[in-house]
C-alpha positions as CSV (number, residue, x, y, z in Angstrom):
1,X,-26.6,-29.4,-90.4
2,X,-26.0,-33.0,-88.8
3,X,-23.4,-35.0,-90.0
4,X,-25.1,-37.8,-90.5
5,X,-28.4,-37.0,-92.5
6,X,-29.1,-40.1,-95.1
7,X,-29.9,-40.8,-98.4
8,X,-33.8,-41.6,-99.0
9,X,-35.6,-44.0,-100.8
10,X,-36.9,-41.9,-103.7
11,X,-35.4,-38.9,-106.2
12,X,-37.4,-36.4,-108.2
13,X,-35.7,-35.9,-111.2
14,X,-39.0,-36.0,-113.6
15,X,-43.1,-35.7,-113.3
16,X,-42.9,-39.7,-112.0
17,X,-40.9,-41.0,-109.2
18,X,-37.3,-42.8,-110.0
19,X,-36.4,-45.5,-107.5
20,X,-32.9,-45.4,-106.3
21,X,-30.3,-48.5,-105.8
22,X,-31.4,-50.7,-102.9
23,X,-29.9,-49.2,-99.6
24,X,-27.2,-52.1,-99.6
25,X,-26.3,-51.1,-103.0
26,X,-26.3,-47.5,-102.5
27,X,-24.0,-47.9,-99.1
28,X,-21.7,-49.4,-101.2
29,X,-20.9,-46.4,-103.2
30,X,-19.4,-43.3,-103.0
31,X,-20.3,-41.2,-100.2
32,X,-20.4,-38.2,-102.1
33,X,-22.7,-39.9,-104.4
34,X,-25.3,-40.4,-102.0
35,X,-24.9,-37.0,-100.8
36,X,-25.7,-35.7,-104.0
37,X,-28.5,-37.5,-104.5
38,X,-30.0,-36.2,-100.9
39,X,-29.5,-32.7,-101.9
40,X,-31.5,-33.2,-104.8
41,X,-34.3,-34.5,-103.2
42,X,-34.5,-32.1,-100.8
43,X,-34.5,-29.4,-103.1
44,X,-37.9,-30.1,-104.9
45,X,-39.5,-29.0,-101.2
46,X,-38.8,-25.4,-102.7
47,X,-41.0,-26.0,-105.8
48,X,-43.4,-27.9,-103.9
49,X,-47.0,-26.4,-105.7
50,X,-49.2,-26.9,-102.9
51,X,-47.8,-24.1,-101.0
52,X,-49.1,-20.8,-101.0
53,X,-47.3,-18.1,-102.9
54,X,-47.9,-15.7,-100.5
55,X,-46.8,-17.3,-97.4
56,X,-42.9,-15.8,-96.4
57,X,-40.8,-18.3,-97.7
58,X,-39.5,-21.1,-95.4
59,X,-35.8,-21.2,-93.8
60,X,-33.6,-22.7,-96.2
61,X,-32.5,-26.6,-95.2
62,X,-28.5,-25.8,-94.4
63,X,-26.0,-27.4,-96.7
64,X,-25.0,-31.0,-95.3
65,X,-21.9,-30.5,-93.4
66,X,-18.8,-33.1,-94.5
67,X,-19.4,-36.6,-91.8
68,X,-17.4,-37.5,-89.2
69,X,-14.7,-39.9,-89.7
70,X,-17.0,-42.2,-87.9
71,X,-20.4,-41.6,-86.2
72,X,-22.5,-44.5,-84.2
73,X,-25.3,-44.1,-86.7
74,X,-22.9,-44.9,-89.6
75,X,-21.2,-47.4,-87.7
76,X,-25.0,-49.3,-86.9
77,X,-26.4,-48.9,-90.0
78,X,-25.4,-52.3,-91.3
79,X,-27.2,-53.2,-88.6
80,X,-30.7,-52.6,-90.2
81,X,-29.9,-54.5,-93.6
82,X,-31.6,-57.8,-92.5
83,X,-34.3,-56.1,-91.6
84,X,-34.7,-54.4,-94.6
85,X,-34.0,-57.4,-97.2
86,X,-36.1,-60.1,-95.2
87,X,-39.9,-59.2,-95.8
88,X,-42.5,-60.6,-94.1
89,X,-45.8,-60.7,-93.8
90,X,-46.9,-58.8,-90.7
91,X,-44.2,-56.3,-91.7
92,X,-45.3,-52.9,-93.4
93,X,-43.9,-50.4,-96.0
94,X,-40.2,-48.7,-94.3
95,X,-41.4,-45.1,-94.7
96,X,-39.4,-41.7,-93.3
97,X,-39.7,-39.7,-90.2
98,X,-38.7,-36.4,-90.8
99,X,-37.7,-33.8,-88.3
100,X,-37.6,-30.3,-88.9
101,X,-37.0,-27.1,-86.9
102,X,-37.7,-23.5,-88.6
103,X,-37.7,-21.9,-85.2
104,X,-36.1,-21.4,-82.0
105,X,-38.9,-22.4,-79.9
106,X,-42.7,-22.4,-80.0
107,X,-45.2,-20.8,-78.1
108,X,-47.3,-23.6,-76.0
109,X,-50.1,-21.3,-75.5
110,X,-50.0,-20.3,-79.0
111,X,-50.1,-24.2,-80.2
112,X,-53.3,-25.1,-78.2
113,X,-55.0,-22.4,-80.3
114,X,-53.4,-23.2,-83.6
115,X,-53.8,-27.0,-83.2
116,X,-57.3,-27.6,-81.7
117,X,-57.5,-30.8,-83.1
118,X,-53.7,-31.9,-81.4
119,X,-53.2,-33.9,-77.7
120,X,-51.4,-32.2,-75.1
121,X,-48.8,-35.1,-74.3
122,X,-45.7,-34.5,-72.2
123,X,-43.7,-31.8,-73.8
124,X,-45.5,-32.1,-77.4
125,X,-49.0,-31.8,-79.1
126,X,-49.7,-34.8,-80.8
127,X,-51.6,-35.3,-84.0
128,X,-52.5,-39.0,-84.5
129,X,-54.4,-38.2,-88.1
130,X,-52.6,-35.7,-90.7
131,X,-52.9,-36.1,-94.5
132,X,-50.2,-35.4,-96.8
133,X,-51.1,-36.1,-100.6
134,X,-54.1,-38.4,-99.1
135,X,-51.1,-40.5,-97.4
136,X,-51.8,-40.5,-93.7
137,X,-49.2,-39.1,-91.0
138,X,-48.7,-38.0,-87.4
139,X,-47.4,-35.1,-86.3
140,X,-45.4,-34.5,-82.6
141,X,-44.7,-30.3,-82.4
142,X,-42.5,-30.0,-80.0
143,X,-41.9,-26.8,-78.1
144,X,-38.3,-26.7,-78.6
145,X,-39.3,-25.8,-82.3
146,X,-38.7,-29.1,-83.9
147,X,-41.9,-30.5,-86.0
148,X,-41.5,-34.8,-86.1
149,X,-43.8,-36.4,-88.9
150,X,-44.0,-39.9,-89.1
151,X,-45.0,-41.3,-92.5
152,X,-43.6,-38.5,-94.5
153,X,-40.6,-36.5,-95.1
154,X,-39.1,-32.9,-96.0
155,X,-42.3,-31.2,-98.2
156,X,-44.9,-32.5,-95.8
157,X,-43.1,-30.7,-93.4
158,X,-42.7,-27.6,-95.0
159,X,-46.6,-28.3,-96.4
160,X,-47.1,-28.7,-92.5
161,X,-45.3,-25.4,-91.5
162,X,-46.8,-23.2,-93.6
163,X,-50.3,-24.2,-93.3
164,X,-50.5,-23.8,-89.4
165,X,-47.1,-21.7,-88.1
166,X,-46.8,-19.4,-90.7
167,X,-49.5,-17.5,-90.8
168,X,-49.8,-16.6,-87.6
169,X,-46.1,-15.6,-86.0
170,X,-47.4,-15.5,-81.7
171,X,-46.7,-19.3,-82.1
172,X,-42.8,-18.8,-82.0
173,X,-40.7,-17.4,-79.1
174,X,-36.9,-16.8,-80.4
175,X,-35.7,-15.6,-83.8
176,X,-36.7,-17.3,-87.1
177,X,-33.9,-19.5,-88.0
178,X,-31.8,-18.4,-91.2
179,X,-31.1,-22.4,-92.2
180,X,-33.9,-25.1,-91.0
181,X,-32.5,-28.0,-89.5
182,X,-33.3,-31.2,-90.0
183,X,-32.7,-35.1,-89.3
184,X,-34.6,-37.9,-90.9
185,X,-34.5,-41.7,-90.0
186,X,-36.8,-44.6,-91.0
187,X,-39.2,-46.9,-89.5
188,X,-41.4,-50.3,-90.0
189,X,-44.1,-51.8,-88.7
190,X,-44.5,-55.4,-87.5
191,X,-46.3,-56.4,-84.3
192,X,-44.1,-59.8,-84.0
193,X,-40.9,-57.8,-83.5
194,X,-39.6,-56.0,-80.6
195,X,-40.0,-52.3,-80.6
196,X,-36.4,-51.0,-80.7
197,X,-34.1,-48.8,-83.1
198,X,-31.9,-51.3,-85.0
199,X,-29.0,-49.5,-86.8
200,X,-30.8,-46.5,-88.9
201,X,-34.0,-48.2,-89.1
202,X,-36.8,-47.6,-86.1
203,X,-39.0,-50.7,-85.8
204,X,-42.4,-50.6,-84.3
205,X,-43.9,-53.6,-82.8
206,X,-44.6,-54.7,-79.1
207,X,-46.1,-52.5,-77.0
208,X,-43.5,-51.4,-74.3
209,X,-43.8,-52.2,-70.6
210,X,-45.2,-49.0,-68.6
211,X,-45.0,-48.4,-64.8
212,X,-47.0,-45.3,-64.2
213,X,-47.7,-44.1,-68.1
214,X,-51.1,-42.9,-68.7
215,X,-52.1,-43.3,-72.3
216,X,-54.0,-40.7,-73.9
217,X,-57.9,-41.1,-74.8
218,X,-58.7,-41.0,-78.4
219,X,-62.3,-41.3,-79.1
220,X,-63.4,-44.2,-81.4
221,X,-63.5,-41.7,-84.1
222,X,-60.3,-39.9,-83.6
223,X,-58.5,-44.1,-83.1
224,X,-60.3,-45.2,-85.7
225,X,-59.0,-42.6,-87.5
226,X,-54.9,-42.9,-86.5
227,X,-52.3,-43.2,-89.1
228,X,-50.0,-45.8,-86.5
229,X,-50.9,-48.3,-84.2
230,X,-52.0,-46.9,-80.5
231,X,-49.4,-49.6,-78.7
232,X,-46.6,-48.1,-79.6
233,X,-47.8,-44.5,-79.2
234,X,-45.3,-44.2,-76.0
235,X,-42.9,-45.3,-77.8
236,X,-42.9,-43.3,-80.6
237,X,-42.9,-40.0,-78.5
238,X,-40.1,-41.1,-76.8
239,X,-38.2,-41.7,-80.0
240,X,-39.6,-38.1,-81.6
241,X,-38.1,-36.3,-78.2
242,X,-34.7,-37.7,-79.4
243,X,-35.5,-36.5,-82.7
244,X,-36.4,-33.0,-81.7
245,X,-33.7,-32.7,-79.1
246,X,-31.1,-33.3,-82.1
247,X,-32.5,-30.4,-84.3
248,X,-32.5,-28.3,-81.7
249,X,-29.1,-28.6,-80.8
250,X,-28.2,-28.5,-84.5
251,X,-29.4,-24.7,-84.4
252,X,-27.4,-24.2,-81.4
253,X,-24.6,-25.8,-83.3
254,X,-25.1,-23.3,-86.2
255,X,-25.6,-20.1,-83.9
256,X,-22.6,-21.0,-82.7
257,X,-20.5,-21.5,-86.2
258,X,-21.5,-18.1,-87.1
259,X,-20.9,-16.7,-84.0
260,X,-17.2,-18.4,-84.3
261,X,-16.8,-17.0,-88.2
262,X,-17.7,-13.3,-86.7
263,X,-14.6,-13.6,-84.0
264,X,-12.1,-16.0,-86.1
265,X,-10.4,-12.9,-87.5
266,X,-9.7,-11.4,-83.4
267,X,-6.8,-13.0,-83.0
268,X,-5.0,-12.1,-86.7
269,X,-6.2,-8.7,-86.0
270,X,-4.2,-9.0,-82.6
271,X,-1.3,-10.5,-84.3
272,X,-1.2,-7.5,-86.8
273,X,-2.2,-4.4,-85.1
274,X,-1.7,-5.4,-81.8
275,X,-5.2,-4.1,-80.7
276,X,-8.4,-6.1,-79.7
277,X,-10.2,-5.1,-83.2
278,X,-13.8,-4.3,-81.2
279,X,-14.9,-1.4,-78.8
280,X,-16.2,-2.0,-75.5
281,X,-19.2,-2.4,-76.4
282,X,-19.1,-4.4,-79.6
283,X,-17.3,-6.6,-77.2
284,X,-19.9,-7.1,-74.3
285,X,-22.4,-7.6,-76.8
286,X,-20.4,-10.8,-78.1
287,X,-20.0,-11.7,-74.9
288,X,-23.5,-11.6,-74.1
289,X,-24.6,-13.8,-77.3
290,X,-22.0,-16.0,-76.5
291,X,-24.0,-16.5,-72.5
292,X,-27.2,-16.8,-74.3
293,X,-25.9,-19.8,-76.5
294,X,-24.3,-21.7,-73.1
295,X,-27.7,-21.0,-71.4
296,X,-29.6,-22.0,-74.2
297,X,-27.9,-25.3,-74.2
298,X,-27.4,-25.8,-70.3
299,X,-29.8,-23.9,-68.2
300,X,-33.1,-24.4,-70.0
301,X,-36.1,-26.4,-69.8
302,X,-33.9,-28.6,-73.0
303,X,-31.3,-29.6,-71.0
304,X,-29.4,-31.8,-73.7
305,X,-26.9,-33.1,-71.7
306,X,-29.2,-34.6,-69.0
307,X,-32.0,-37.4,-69.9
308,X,-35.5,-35.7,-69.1
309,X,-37.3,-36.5,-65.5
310,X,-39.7,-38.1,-67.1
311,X,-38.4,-41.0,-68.7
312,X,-36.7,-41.8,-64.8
313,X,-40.2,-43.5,-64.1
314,X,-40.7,-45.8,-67.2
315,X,-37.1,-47.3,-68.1
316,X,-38.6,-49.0,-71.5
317,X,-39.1,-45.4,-72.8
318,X,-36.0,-44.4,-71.5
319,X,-33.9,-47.0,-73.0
320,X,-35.6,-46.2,-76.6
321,X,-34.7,-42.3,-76.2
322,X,-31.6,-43.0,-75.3
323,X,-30.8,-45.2,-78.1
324,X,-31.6,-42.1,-80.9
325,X,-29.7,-40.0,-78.9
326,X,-26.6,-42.2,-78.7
327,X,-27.7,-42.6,-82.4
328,X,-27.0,-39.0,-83.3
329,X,-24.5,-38.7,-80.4
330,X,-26.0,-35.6,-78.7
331,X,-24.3,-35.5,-75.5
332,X,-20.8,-36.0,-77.7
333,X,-22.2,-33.0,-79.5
334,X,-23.3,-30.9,-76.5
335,X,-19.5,-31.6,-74.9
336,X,-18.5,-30.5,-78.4
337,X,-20.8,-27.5,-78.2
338,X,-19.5,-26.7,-74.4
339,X,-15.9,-26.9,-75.5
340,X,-16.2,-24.3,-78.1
341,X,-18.3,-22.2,-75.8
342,X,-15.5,-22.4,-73.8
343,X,-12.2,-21.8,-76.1
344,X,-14.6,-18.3,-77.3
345,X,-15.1,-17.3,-73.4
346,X,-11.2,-17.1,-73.0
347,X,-10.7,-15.7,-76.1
348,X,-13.7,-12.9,-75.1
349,X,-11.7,-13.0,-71.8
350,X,-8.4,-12.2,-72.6
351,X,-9.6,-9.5,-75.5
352,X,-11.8,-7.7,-72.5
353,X,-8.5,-7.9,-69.6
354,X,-6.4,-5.9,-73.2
355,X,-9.4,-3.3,-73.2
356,X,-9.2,-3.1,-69.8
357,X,-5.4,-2.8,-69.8
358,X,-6.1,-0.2,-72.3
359,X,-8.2,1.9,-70.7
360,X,-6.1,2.3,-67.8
361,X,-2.6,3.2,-69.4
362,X,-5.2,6.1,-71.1
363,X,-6.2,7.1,-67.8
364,X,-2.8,7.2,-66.4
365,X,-1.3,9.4,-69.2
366,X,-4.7,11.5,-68.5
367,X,-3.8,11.8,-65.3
368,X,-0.2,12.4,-66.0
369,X,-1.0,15.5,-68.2
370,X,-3.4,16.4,-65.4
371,X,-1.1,17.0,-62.6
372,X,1.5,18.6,-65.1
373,X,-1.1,20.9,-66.4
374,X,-1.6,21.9,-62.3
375,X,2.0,22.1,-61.9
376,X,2.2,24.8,-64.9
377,X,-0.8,26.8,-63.2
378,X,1.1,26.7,-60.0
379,X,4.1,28.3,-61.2
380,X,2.8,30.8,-63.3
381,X,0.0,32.1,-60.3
382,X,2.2,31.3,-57.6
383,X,5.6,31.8,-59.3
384,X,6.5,35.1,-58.1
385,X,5.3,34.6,-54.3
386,X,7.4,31.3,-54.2
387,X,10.6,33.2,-55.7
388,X,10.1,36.0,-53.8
389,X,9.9,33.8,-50.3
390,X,12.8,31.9,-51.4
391,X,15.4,34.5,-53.0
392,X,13.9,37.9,-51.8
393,X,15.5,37.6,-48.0
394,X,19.0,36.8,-49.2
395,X,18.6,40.1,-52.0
396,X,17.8,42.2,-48.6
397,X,20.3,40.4,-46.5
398,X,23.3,41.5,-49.7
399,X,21.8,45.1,-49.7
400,X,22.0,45.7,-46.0
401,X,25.6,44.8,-45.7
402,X,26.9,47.1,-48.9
């Protein structure tokens, strides 16, 4: 998980909703405190009742991982306090965006079929209306695998999940992930402010300035019908790609943890023994996960540590995904990623040049016993020709003169 997922607005801990400390207040606690709190509200997702009992259960949300000693969203988030103490009237409710990823990517054909209802926009299918508990939402599915809801949080997502991925598993290319990852900021409405992210808290207000951006066409039903106002629309995809892009490379993250813990005892076992500790082949295989994870995170269409074409065109949209992602520090964490990618390729490296080493000090003592094997066969069908040419003249020689 991300280091810096953040404490909510409400708990479960009874049939009614208990309201927490103001977020002022509850910064000024203990960390671990809040984190606490976070785990146990995103553990009633797993009892949620509206899901179906026979739909495979969800991945597991991983465990929060301890924070950095200090990350920009942390460092911001102070940043956001007058905005949330200072009401006013054009301003609406601060609700959650949740992002969650259960997958590694989706199938875009797949996604046309299962969302009939969604708009095709950029790299995601966009649902302006979606009800959770009669509150409305809108839904971005990205292909990367990452679901972004806006006006809702972790069981509307899993709610969401099961009701349209889950029953029908063509929608997903890749592996179903063991631990879904998620990331979950906040957001306001209020058309007098600029639209920007300030601190933790996304605010959406003025409609952005667009070059060449063509705005989707709702119907008068369908915008009648939208949870969020249609100015901002471009904005908020742009912010949702950030989103997305950050659970996405949390999986990568993950894969590569585990992939980390299944080596980490290599070099003990090299201390000890004085022997790789994996056959040939166990040992390409590893190698070969460990290209598929720097692929994954360099070579593909997700590219995390480049900004995507599109946003070259329309610099508004460009400066809002690049404030989540400096947010959530991604390319930090994709130079992260690449440096551990790294230390494991030397360390695959140097374990494949022993095995190699290996391999040929067998085939030298092979051929070794080889050519003394052909040496014994030599003497023993050749022995008595050999002595006889060598000693049998001088025996002659001795008998003639006597």
């Amino acid at each position: 998980m991300l280091p810096f997922r953040r404490l909510t607005s409400i708990v479960r801990t009874s049939p009614g909703p208990t309201r927490l400390p103001s977020i002022a207040h509850t910064q000024r606690l203990n960390p671990l405190i809040s984190r606490y709190a976070s785990l146990r509200w995103n553990s009633t997702a797993a009892f949620e009742p509206a899901e179906s009992a026979t739909s495979p259960p969800l991945p597991r949300t991983s465990k929060p991982k301890p924070n950095k000693s200090a990350t920009a969203l942390k460092r911001t988030a102070s940043a956001s306090l007058p905005i949330r103490h200072n009401p006013t009237p054009t301003r609406g409710d601060i609700r959650p965006v949740f992002t969650f990823s259960t997958v590694e990517r989706y199938n875009p054909i797949a996604l046309s079929r299962l969302l009939p209802s969604a708009i095709e926009f950029e790299e995601a299918f966009w649902l302006p209306a979606w009800s959770y508990k009669g509150e409305p939402c809108e839904v971005w599915v990205f292909c990367n695998g990452s679901v972004v809801i806006w006006g809702a949080g972790e069981d509307a997502a899993r709610r969401f999940i099961s009701d349209v991925f889950e029953r029908d598993r063509s929608s997903t290319f890749g592996k179903i992930l063991d631990h879904a990852e998620s990331e979950e900021l906040e957001f306001v409405t209020d058309p007098n402010e600029a639209t920007r992210l300030q601190g933790d808290l996304i605010i959406l207000g003025q409609a952005p300035t667009l070059n060449d951006f063509d705005l989707p066409k709702l119907s008068a039903r369908k915008a009648e019908k939208a949870s969020l106002p249609l100015e901002t629309i471009a904005a908020r995809y742009a912010f949702s790609h950030a989103l997305a892009r950050s659970t996405a490379l949390a999986s990568l993250e993950t894969s590569l943890e585990n992939y980390l813990h299944s080596v980490s005892s290599l070099p003990e076992t090299l201390v000890a023994t004085g022997k790789p500790g994996l056959e040939r082949k166990e040992l390409i295989m590893k190698l070969g996960e460990l290209l598929k994870l720097r692929q994954s995170l360099n070579l593909t269409e997700e590219s995390f540590s480049d900004t995507p074409d599109f946003y070259w065109a329309e610099p508004a949209l460009e400066e809002y995904f690049n404030s989540v992602s400096s947010a959530l520090e991604i390319k930090l964490r994709t130079k992260s990623v690449n440096d551990k990618i790294t230390y494991a390729a030397e360390l695959q490296s140097t374990l494949r040049e022993l095995l190699t080493e290996s391999t040929a000090h067998r085939m030298e003592l092979i051929i070794i016993a080889l050519i003394a094997v052909e040496v014994v066969i030599a003497f023993i069908r050749d022995g008595p020709e050999l002595w006889e040419s060598i000693f049998g003249k001088d025996d002659k020689g001795k008998a003639k003169r006597h």
